[in-house]
C-alpha positions as CSV (number, residue, x, y, z in Angstrom):
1,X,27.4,26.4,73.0
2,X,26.6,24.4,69.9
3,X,24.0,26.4,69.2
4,X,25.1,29.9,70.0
5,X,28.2,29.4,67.1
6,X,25.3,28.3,64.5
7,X,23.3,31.2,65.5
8,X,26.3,33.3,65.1
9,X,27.2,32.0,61.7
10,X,23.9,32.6,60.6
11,X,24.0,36.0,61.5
12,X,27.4,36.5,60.0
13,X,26.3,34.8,56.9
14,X,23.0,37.0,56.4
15,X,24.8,40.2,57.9
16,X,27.7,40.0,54.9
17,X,24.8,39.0,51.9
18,X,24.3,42.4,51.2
19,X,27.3,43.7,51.0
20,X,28.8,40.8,48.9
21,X,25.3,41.0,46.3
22,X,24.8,44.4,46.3
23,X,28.1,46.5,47.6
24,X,27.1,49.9,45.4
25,X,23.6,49.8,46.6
26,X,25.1,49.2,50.0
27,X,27.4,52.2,50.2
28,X,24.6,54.6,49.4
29,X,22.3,52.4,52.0
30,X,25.0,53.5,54.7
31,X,25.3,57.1,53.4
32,X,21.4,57.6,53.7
33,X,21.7,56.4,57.5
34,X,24.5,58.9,58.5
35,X,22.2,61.2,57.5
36,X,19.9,59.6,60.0
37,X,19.1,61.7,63.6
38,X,20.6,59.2,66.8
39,X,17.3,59.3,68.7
40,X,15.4,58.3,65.5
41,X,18.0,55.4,65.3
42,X,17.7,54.6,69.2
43,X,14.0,54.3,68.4
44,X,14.7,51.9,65.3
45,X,17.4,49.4,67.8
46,X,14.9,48.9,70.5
47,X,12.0,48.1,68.1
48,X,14.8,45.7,66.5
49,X,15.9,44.4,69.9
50,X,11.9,44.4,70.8
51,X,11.1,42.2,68.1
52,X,13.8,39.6,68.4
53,X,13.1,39.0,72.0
54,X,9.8,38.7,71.2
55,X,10.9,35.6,68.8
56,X,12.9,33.9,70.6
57,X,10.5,33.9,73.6
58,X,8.0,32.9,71.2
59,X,10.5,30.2,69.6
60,X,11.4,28.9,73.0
61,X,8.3,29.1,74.9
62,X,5.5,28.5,72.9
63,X,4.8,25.5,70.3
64,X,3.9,28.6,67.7
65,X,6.8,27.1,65.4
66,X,6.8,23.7,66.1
């Protein structure tokens, strides 16, 4: 459980960077993806979700890190 609350701070922590840096550059970030067609943006989540699985098999399976 340890763990899962770092990883989620993490993720918090790099999730809100941007917009604290850069909020300007943000907005038109966000603007530019509502533009964006759903299916193309399906295809861009499962690539995402695709490659994190990926890493934390290869995190927690293999000694590729260690």
């Amino acid at each position: 459980m340890e763990l899962l609350i770092s990883l989620i701070g993490l993720l918090l922590i790099v999730e809100g960077l941007p917009y604290a840096a850069f909020p300007e550059a943000m907005q038109r970030w966000l603007s530019q993806l509502q533009q964006l067609n759903p299916a193309t943006m399906r295809k861009i989540g499962l690539v995402m979700l695709g490659l994190g699985l990926l890493l934390c098999y290869l995190a927690r399976r293999t000694n590729l890190f260690s």
